[in-house]
DSSP file (Angstrom, degrees, kcal/mol; ACC not computed):
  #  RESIDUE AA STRUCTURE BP1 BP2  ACC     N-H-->O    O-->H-N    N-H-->O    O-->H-N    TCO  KAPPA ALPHA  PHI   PSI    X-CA   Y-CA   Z-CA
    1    1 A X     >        0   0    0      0, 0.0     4,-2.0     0, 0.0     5,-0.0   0.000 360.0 360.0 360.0 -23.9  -18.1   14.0  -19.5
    2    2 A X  H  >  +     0   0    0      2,-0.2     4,-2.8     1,-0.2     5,-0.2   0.732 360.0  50.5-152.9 -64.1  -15.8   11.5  -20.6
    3    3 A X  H  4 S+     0   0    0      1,-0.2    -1,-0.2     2,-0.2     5,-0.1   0.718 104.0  55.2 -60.4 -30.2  -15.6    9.9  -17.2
    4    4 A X  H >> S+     0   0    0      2,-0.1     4,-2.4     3,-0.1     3,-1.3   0.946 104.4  48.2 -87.1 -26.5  -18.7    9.5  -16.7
    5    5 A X  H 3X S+     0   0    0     -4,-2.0     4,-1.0     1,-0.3    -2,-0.2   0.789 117.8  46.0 -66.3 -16.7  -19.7    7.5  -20.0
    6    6 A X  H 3< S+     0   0    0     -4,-2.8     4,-0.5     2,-0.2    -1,-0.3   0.425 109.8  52.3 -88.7  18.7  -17.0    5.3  -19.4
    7    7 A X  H <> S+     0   0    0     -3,-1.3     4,-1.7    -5,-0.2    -2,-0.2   0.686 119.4  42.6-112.7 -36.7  -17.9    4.9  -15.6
    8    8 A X  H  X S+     0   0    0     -4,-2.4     4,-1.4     2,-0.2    -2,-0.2   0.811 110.6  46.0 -83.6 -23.3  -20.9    4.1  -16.9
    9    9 A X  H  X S+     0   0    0     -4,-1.0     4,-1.8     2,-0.2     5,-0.2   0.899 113.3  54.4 -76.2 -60.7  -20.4    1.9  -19.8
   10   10 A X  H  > S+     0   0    0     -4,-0.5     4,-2.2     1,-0.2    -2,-0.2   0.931 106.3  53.9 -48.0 -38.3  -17.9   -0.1  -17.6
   11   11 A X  H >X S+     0   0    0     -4,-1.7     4,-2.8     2,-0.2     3,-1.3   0.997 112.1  42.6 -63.4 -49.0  -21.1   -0.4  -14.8
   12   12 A X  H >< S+     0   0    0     -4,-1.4     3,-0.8     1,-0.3     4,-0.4   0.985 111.7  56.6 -67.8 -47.7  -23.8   -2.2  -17.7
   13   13 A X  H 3< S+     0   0    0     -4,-1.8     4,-0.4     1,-0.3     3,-0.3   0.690 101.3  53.4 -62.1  -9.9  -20.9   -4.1  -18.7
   14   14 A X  H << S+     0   0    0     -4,-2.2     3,-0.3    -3,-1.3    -1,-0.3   0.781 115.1  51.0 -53.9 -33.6  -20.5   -5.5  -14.7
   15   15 A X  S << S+     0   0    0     -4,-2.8    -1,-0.3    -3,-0.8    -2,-0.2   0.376 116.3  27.9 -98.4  13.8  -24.0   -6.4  -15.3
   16   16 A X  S    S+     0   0    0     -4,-0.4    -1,-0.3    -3,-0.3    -2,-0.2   0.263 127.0  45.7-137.5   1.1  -24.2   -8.1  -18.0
   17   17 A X  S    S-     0   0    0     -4,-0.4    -2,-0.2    -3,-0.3   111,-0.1  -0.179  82.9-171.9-135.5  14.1  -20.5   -9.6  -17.8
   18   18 A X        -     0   0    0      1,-0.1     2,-0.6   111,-0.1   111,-0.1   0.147   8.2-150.9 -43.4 117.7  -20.8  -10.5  -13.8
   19   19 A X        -     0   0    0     -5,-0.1   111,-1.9   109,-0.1    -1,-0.1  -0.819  28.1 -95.4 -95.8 113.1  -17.2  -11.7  -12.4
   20   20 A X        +     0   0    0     -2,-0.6     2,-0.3   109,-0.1    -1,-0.1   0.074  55.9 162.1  -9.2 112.8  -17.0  -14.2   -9.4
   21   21 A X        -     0   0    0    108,-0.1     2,-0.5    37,-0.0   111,-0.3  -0.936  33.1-126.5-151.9 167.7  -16.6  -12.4   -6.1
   22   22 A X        -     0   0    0     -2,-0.3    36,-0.3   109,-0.1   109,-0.1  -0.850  10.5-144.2-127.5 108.4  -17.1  -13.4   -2.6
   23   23 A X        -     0   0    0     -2,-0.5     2,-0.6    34,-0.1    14,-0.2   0.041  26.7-179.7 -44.6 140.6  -19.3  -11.5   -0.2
   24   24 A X  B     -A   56   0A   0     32,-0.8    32,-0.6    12,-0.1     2,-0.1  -0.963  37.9 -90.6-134.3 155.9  -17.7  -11.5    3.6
   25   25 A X        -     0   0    0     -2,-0.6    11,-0.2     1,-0.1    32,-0.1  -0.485  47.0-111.8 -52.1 120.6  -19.1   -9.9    6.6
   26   26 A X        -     0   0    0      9,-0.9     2,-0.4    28,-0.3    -1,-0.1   0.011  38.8 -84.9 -54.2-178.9  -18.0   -6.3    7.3
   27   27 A X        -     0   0    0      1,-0.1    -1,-0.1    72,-0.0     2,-0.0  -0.624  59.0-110.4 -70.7 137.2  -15.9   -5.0   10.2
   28   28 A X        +     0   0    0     -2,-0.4     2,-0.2    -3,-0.1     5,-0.1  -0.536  48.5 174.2 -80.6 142.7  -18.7   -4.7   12.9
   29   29 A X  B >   -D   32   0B   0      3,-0.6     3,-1.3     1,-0.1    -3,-0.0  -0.950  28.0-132.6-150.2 134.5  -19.0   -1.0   13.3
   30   30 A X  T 3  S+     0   0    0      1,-0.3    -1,-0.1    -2,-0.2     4,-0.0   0.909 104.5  42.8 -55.0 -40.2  -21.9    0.6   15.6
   31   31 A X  T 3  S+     0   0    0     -3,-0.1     2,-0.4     1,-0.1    -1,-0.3   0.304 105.9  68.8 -95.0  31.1  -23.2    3.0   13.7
   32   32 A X  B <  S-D   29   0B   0     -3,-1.3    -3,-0.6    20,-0.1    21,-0.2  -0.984  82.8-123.2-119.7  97.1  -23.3    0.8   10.2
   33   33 A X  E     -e   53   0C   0     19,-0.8    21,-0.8    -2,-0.4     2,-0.3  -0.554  30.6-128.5 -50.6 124.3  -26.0   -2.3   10.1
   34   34 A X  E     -e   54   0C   0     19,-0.2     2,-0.4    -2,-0.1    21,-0.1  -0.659  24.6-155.7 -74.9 121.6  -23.7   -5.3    9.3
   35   35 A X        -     0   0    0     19,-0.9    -9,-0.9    -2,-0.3    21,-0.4  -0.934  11.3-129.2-121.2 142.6  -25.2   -7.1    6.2
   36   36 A X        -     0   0    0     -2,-0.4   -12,-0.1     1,-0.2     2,-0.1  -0.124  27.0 -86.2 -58.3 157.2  -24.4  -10.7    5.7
   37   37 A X    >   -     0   0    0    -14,-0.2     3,-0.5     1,-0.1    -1,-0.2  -0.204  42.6-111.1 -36.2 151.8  -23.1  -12.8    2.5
   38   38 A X  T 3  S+     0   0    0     94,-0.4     2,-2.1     1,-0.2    97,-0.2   0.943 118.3  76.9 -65.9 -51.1  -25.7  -13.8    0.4
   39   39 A X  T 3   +     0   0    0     95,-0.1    -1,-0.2   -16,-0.0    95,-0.0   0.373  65.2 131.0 -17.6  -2.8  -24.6  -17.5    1.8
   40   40 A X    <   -     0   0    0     -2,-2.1    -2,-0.0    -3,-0.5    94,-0.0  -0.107  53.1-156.9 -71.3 153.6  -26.6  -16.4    5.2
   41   41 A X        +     0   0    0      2,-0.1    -1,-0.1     0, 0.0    -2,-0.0   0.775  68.3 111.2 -92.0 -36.9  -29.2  -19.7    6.1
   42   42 A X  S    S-     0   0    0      1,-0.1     2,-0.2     2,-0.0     3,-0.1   0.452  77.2-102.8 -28.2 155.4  -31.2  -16.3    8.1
   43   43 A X        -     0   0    0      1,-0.1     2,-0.3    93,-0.0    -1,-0.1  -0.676  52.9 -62.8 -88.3-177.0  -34.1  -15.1    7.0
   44   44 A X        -     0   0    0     -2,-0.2    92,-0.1    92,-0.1    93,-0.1  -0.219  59.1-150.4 -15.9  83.1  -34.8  -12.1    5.0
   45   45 A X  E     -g  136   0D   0     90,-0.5    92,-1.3    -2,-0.3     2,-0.1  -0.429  14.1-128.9 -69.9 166.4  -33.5   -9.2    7.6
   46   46 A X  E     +g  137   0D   0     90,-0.2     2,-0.3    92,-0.0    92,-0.2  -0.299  24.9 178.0 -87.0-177.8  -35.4   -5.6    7.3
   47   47 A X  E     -g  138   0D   0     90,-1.3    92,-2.2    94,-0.1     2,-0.2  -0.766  18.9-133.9 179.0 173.7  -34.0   -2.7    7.0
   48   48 A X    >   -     0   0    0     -2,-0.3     3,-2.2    90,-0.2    57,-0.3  -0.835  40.0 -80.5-130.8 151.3  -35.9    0.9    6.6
   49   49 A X  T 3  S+     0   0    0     90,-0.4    58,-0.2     1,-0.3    57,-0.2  -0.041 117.9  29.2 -31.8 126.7  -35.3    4.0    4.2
   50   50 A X  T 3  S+     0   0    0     55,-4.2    -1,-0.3    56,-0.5    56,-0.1   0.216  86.6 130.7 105.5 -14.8  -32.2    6.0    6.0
   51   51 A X    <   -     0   0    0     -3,-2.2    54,-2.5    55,-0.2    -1,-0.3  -0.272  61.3-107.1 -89.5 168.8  -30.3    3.3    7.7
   52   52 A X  E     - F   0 104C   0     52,-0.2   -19,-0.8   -21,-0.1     2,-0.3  -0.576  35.7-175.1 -58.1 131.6  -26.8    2.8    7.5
   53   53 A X  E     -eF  33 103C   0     50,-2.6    50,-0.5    -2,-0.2     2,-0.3  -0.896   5.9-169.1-123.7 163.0  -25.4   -0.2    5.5
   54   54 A X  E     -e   34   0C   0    -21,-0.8   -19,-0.9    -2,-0.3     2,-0.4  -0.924   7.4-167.3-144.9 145.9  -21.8   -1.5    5.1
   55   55 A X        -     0   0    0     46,-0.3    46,-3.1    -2,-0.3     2,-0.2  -1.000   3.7-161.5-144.8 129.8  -20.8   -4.0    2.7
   56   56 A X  B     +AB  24 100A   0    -32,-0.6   -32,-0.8   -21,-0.4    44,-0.2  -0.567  16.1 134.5-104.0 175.7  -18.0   -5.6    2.5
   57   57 A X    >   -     0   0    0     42,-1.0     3,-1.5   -34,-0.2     2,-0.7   0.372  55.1 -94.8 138.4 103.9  -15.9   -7.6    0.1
   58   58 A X  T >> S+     0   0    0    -36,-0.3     4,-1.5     1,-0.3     3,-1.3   0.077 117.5  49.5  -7.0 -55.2  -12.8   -8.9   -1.8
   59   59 A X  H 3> S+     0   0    0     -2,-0.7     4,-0.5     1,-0.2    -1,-0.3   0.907 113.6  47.8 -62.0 -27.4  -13.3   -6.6   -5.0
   60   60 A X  H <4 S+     0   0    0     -3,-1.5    -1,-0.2     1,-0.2    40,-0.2   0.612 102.8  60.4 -73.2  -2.3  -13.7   -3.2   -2.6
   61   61 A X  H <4 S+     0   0    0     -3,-1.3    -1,-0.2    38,-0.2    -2,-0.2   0.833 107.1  48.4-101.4 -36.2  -10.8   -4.2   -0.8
   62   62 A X  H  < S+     0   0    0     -4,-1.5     2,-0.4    37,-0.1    -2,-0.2   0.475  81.2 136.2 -74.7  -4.4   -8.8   -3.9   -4.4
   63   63 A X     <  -     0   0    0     -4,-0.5     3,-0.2    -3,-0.1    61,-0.0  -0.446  39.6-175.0 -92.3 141.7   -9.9   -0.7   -5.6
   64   64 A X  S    S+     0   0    0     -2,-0.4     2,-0.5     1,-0.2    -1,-0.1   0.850  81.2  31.8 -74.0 -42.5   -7.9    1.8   -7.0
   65   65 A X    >   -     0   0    0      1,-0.2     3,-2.8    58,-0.1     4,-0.3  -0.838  60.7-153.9-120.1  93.4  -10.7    4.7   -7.4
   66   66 A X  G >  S+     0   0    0     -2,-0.5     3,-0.7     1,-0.3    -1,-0.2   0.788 100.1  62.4 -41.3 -25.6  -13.6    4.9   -4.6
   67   67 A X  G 3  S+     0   0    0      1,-0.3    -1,-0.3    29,-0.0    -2,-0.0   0.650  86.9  71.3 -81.2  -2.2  -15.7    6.7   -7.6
   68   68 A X  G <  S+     0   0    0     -3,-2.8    55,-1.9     1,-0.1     2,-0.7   0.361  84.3  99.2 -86.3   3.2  -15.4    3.3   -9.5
   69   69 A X  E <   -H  122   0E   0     -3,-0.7     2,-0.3    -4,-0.3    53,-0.2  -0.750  47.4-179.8-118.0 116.9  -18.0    1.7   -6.8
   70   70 A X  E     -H  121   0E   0     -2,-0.7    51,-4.3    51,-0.5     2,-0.4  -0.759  14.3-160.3-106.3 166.9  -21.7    1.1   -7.4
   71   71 A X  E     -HI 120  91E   0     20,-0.6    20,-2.2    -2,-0.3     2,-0.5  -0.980  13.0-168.9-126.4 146.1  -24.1   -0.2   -5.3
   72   72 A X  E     - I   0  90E   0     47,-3.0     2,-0.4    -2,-0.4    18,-0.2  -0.959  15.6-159.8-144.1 116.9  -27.6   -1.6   -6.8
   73   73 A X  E     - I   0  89E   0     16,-1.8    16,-1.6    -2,-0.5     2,-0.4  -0.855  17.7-163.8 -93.1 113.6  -31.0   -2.7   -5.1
   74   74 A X  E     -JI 117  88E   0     43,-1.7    43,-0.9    -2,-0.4    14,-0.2  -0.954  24.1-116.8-114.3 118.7  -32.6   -4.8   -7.7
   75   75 A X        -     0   0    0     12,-2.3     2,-0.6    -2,-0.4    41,-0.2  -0.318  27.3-154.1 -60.3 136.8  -36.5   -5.2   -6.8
   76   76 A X        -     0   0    0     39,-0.3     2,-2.1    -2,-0.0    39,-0.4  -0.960  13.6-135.4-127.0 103.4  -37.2   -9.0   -6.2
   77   77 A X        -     0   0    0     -2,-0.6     4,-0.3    37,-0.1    -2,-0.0  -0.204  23.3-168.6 -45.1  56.1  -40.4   -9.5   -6.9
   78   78 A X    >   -     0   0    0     -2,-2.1     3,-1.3     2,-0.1     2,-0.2  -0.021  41.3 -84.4 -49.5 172.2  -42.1  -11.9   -3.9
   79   79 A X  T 3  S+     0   0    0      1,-0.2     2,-0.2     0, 0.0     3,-0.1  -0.317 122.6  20.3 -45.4 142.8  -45.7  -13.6   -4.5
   80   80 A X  T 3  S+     0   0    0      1,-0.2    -1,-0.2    -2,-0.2     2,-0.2   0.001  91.2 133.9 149.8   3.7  -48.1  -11.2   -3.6
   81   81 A X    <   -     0   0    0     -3,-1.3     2,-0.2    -4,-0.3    -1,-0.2  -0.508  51.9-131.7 -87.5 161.0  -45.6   -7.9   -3.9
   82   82 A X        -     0   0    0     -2,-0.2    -4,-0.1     1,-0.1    -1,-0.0  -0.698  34.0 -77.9-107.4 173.4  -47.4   -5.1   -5.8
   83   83 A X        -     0   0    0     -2,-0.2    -1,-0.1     1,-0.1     4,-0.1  -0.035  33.1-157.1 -82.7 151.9  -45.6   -3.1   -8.9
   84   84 A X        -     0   0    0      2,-0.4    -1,-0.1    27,-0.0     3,-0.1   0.429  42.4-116.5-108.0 -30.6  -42.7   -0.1   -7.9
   85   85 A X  S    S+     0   0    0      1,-0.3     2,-0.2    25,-0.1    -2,-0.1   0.324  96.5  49.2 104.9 -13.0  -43.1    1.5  -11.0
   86   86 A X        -     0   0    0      1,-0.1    -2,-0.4     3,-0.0    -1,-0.3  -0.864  66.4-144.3-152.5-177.4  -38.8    0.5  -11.8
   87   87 A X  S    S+     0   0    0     -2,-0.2   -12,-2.3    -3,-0.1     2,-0.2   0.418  79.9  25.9-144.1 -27.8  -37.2   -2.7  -11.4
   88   88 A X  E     -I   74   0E   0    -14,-0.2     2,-0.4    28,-0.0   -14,-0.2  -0.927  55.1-158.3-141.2 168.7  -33.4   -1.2   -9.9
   89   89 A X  E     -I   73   0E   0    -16,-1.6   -16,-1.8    -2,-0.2     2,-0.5  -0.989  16.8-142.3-148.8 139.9  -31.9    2.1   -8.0
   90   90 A X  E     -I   72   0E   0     -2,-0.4     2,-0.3   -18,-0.2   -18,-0.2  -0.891  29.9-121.9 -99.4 134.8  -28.6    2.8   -8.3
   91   91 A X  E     -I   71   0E   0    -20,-2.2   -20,-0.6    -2,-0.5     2,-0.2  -0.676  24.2-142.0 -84.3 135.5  -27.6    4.1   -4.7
   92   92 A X        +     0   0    0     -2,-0.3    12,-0.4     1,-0.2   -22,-0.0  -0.667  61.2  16.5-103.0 176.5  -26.2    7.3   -4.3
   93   93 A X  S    S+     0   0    0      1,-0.3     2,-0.4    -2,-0.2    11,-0.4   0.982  71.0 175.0  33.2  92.7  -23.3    9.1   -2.0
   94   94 A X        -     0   0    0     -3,-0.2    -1,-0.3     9,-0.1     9,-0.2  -0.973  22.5-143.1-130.3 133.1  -21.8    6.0   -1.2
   95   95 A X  E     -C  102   0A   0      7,-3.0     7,-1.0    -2,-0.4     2,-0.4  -0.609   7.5-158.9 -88.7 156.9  -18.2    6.1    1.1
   96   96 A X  E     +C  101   0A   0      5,-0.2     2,-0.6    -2,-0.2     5,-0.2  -0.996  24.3 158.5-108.3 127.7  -15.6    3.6    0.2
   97   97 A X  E >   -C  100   0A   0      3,-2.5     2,-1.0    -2,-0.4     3,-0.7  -0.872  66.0 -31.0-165.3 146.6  -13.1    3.1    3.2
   98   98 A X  T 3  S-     0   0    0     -2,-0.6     3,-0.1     1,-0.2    -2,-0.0  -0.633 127.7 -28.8  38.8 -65.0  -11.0    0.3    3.8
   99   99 A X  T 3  S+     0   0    0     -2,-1.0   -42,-1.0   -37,-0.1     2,-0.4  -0.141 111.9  98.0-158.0  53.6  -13.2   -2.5    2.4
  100  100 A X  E <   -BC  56  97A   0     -3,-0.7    -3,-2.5   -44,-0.2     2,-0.5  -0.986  59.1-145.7-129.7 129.6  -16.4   -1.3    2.7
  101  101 A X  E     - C   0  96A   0    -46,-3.1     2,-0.4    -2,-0.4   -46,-0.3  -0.797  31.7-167.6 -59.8  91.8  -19.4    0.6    0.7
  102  102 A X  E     + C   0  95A   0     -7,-1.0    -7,-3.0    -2,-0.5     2,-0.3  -0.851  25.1 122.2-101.3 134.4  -21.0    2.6    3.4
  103  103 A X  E     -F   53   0C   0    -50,-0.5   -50,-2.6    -2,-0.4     2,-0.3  -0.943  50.6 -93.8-159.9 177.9  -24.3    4.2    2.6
  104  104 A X  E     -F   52   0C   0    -12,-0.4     2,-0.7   -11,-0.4   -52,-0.2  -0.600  39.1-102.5-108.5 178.9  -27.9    4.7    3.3
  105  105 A X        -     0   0    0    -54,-2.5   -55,-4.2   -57,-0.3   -54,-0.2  -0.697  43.4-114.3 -98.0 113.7  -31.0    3.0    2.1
  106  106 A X        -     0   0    0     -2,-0.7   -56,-0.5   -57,-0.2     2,-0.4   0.096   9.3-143.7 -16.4 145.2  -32.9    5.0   -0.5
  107  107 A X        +     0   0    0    -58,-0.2     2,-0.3   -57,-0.1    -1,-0.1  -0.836  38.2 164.1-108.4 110.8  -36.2    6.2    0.1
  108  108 A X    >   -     0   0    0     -2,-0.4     3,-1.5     1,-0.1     4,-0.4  -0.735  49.8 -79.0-105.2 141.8  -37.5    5.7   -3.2
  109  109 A X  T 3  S-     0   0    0     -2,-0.3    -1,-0.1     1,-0.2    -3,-0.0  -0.145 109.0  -3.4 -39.2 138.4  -41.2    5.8   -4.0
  110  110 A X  T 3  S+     0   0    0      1,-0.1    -1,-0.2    -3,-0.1   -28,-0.1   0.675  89.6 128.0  53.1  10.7  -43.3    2.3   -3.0
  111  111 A X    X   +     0   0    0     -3,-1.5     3,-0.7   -27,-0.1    27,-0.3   0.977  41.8 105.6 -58.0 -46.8  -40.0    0.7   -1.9
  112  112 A X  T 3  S+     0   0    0     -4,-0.4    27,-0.2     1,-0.2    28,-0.1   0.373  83.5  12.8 -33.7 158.8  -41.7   -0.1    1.3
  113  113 A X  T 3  S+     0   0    0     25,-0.6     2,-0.4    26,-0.3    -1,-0.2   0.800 105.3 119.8  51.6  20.9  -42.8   -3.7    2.1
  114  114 A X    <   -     0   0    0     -3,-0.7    24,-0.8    24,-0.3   -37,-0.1  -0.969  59.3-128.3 -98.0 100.0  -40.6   -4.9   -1.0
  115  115 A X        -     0   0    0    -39,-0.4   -39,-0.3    -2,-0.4     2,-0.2   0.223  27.4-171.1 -19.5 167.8  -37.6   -7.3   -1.4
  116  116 A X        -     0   0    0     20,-0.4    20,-2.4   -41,-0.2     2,-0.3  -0.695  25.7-122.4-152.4 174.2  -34.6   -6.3   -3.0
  117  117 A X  B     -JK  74 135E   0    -43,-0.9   -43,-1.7    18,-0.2    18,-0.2  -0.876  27.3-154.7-115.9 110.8  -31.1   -7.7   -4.4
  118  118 A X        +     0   0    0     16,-1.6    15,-0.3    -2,-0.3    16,-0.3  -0.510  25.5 157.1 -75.4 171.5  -28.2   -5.9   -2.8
  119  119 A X        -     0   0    0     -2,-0.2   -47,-3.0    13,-0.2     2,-0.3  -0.494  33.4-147.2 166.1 153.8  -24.6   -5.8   -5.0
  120  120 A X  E     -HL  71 131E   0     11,-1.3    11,-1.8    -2,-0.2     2,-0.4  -0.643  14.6-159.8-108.7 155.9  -22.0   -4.0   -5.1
  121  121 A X  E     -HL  70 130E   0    -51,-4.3   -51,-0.5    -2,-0.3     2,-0.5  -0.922   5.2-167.7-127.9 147.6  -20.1   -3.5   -8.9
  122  122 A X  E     -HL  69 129E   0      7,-1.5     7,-1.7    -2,-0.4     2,-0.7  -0.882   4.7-176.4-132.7 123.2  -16.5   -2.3   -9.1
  123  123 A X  E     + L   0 128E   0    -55,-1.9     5,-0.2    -2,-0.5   -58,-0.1  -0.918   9.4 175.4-110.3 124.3  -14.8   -1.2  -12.6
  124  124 A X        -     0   0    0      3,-1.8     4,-0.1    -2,-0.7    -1,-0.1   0.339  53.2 -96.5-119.4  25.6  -12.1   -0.6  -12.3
  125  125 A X  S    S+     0   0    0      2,-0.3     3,-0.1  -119,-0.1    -2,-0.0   0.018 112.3  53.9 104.3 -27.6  -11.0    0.3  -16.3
  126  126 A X  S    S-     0   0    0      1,-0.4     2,-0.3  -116,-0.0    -1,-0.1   0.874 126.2 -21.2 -89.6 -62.8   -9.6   -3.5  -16.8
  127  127 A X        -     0   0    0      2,-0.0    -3,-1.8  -108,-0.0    -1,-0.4  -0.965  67.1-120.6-157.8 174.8  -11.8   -5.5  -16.1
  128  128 A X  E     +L  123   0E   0     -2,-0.3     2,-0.3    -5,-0.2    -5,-0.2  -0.902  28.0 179.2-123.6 132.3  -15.8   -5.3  -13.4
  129  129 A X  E     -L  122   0E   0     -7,-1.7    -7,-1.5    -2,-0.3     2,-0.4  -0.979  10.4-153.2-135.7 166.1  -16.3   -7.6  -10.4
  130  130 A X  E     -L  121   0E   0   -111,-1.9     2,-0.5    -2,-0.3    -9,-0.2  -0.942  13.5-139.3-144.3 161.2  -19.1   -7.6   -8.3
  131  131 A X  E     -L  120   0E   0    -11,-1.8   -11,-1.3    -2,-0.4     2,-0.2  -0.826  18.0-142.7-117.4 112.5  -20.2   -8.5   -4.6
  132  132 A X        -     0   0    0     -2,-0.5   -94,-0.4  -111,-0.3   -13,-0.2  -0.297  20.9-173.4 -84.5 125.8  -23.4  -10.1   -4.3
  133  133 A X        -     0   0    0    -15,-0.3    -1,-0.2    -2,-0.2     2,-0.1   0.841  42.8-111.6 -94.8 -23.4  -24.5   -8.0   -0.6
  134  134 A X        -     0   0    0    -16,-0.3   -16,-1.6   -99,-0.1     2,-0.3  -0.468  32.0 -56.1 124.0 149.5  -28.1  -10.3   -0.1
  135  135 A X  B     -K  117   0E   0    -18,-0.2   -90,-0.5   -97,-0.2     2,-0.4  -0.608  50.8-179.3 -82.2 130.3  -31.9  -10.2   -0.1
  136  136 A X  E     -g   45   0D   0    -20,-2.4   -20,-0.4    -2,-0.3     2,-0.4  -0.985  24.6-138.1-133.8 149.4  -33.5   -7.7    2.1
  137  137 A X  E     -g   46   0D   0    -92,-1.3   -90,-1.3    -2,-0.4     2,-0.3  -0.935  29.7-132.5-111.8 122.0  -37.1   -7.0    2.7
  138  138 A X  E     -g   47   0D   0    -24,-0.8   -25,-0.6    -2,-0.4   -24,-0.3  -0.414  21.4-159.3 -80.0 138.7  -37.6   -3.3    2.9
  139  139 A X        -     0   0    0    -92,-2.2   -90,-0.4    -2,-0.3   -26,-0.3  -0.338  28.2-128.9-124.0-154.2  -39.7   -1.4    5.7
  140  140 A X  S    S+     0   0    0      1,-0.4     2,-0.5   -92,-0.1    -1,-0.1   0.528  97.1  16.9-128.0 -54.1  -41.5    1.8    6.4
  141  141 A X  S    S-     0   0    0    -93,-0.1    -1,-0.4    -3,-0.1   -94,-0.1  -0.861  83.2-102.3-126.5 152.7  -39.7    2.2    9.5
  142  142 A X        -     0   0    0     -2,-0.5     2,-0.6   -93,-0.2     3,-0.0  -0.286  48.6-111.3 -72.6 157.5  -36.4    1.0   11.5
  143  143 A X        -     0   0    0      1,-0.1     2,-0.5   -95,-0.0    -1,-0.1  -0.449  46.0 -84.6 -89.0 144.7  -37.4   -1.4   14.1
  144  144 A X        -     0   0    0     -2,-0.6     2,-0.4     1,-0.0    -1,-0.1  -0.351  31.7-150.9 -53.9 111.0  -36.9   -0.1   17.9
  145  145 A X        -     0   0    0     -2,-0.5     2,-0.2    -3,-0.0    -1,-0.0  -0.759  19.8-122.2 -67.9 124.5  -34.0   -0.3   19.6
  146  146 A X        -     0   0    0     -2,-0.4     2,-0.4     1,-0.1    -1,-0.0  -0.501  29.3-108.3 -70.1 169.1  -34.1   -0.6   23.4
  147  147 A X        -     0   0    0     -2,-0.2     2,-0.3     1,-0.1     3,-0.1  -0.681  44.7-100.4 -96.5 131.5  -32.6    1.8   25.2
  148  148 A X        -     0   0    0     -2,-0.4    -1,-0.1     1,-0.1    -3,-0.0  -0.379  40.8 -92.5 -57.7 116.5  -29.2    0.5   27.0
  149  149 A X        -     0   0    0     -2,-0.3    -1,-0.1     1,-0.1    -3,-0.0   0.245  25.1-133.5 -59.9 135.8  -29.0   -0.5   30.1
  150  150 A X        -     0   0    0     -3,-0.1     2,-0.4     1,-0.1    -1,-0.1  -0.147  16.8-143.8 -42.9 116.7  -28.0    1.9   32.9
  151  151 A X        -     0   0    0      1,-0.0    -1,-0.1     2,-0.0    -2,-0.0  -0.746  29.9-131.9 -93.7 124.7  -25.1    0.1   35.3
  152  152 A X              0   0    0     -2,-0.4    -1,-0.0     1,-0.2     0, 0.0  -0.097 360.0 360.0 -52.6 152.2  -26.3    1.6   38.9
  153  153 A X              0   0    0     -3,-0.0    -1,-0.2     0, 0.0    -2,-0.0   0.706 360.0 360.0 135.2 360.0  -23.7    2.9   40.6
């Protein structure tokens, strides 16, 4: 019990206390969608209830305790978006290995067709930094892959 109220007291104080960190690109990995720094010029990318993410960045690369890492999708309200009923989701089962958060994208009620705020939070008992993952626009479904081509032969 003990662990979790401080795992949890240490998380509001990430948020409300936020420590310079600097998002980086993950290790490209196939089965993991590579999500940019917030610093990306791109637009918005999607990305759909289930998929894979990895996020990388300087504070995961320091951490002591994988259970000490959240990840939080913060609704960004666009122009025209209609209400979600909540305003954040704390992601659950989330791996840490090597210096990445790998996990999947909620399906939360009404998320579709919504924006969100990635970040990742780290406490690690001393002091919380956090890794700003990017704006993403959420979709019903993952977009179609083609199918690789065969070499003849």
């Amino acid at each position: 019990m003990r662990k979790i109220g401080m795992g949890a007291a240490a998380l509001a104080g990430a948020m409300l206390l936020s420590a310079s960190a600097f998002a980086q690109t993950p290790v490209l990995n196939e089965k993991f969608k590579q999500i940019a720094g917030a610093d990306s010029a791109e637009a918005v990318p999607n990305l759909a209830p289930g998929e894979d993410l990895a996020i990388s960045c300087d504070a995961i690369e320091r951490v002591a305790d994988p259970s000490d890492v959240r990840v939080v999708l913060t609704i960004a309200a666009m122009p025209g978006d209609t209400s979600t009923g909540y305003k954040k989701i704390l992601a659950i089962n989330e791996k840490v290995t090597g210096s990445a958060v790998h996990l999947k994208v909620p399906n939360a009620p009404d998320l579709a067709n919504h924006t969100i705020d990635l970040a990742v939070y780290v406490a690690d008992g001393i002091k919380s930094n956090d890794c700003d993952g990017g704006k993403y626009r959420i979709v019903e479904t993952k977009a179609a892959v083609p199918p690789a081509p065969r070499n003849p032969g």
